[in-house]
C-alpha positions as CSV (number, residue, x, y, z in Angstrom):
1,X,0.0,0.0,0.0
2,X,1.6,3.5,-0.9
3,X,2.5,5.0,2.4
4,X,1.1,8.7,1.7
5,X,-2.7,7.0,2.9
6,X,-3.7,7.6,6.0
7,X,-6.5,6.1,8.2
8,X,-9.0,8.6,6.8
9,X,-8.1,8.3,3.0
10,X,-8.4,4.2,3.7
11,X,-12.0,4.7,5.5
12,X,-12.7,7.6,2.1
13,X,-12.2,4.6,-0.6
14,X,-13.9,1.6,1.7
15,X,-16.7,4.3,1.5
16,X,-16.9,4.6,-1.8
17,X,-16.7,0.8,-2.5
18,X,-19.0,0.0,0.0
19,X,-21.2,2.9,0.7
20,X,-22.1,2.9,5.1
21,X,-26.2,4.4,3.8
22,X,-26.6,1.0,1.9
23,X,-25.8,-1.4,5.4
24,X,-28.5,-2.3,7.1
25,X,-30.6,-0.4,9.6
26,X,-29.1,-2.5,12.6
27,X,-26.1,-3.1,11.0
28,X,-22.8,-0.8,12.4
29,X,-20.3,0.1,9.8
30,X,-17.1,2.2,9.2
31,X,-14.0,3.0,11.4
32,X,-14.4,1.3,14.8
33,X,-10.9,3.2,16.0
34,X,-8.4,4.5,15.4
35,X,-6.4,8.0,14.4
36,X,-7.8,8.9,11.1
37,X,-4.8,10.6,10.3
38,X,-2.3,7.9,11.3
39,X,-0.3,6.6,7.7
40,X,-1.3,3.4,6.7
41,X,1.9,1.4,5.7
42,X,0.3,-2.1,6.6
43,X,-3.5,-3.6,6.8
44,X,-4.4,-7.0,7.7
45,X,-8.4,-8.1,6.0
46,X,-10.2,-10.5,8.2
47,X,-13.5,-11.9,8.7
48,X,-13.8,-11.1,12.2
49,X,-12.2,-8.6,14.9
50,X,-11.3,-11.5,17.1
51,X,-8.0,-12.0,19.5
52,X,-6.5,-13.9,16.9
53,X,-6.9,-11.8,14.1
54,X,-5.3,-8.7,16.5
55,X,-2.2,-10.7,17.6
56,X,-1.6,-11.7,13.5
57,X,-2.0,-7.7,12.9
58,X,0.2,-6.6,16.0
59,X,2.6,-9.3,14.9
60,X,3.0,-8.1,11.5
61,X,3.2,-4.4,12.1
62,X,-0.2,-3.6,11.0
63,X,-1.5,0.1,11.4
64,X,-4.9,-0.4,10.4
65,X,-7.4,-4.0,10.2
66,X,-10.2,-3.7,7.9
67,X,-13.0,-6.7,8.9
68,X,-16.3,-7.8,7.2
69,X,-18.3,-8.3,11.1
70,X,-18.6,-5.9,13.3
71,X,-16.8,-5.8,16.5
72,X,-20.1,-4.4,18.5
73,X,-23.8,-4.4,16.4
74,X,-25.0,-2.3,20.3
75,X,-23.7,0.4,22.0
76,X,-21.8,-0.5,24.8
77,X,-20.7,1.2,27.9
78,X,-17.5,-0.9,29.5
79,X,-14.5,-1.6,28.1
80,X,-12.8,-3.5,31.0
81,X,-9.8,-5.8,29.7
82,X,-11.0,-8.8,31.5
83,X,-13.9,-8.6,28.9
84,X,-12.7,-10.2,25.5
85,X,-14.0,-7.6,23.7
86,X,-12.7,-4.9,25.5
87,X,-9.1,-6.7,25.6
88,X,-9.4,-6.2,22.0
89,X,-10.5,-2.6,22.0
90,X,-7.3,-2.1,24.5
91,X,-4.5,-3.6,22.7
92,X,-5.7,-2.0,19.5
93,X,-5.6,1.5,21.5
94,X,-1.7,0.4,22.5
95,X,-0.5,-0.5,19.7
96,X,-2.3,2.6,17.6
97,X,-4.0,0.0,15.3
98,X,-6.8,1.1,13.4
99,X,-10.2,-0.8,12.6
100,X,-12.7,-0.5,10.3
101,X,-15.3,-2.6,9.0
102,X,-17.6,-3.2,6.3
103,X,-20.2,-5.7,6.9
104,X,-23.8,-5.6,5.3
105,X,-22.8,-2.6,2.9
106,X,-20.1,-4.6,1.4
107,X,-22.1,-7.5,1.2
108,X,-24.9,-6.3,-1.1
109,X,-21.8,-3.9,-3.5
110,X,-21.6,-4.7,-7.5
111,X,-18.3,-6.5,-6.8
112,X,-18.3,-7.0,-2.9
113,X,-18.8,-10.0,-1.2
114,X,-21.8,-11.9,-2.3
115,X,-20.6,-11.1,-6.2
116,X,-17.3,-12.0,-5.2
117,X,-18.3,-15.4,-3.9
118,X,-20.5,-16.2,-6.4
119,X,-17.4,-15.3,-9.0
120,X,-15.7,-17.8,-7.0
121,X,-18.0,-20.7,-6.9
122,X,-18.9,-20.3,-10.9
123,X,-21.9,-18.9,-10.9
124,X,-23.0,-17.4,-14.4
125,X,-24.6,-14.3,-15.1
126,X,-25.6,-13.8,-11.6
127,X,-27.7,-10.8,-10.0
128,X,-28.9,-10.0,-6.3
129,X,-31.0,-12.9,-5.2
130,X,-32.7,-9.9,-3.0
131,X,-32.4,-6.6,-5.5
132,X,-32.2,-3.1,-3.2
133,X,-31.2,-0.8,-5.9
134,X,-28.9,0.3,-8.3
135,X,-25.4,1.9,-7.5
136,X,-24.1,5.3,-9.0
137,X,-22.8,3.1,-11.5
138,X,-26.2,2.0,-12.7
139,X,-25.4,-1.6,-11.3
140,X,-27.8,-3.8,-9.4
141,X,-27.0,-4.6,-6.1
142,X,-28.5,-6.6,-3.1
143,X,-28.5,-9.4,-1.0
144,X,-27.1,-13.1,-1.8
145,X,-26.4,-13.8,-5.7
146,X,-28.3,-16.4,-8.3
147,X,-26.9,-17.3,-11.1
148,X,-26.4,-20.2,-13.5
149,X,-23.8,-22.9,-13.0
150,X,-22.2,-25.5,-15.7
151,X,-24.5,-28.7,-15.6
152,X,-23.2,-31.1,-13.2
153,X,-24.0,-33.4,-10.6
154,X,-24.9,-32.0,-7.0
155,X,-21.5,-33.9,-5.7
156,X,-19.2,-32.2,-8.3
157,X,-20.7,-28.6,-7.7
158,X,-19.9,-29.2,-4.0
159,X,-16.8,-30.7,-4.3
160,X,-16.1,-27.6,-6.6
161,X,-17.0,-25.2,-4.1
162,X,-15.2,-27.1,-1.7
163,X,-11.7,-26.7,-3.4
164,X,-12.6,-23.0,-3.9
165,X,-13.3,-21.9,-0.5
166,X,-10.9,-21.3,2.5
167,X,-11.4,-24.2,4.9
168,X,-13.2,-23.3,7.8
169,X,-13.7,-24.6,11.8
């Protein structure tokens, strides 16, 4: 990543990939914490603000994590460290780490997660399963994906999904 970003100018193009008005009314978006004028040298993308994913970011000199859940979907009022949650909020504090997320807006994009995954698995000529609109691009975008698929048995399309996807718990 060229150096000259900072936190803000990260959060500024997440935005216009992902806009926050398109996430969900419950949903909680955009930069968690963090400095937004802080340089961005390093990021680390995850699924989920978790211990795990803050030691890998803290081991590897990240100044900024960008996940797709939320760390907190309510308000909250205590952040004690014997709290995992607020653990996390604490070391990323120390260290001066950054976090942002983009959870339901990023899911319904043209070219965010749902299209993305349904890229990945094969599907053909797919559009929002759930249709909310159009972009400024003029592109639909939604919830989920459907979509054609090569003819094959039920087996071999999950076997091919299978060798596509991460491996999971």
């Amino acid at each position: 990543m060229d150096s000259t970003w900072s936190v803000a100018d990260v959060v500024a193009r997440m935005d216009e990939w992902y806009p926050p008005h398109t996430a969900e009314s419950w949903d909680r978006v955009g930069l968690v914490l963090g400095d937004p004028t802080r340089r961005v040298h390093r990021l680390l993308l995850a699924v989920d603000p978790v211990a795990a994913t803050v030691g890998e970011a803290l081991d590897h000199g990240a100044d900024m994590v960008i996940t797709h859940h939320p760390l907190y979907l309510r308000g909250t009022s205590f952040l004690p460290e014997d709290d995992p949650k607020g653990a996390l909020v604490a070391r990323l504090i120390r260290s001066g780490t950054a976090l942002l997320n983009a959870h339901t807006n990023a899911d319904i994009a043209w070219g965010g997660v749902s299209a993305a995954l349904a890229d990945l698995v094969g599907l053909r000529d797919s559009r929002p399963l759930e249709p909310t609109g159009e972009d400024a691009g003029g592109h639909a975008v939604g919830f989920g994906r459907i979509g054609g698929v090569t003819p094959q048995s039920l087996g071999a399309f999950a076997d091919h999904v299978a060798s596509v996807l991460p491996a999971g718990p």
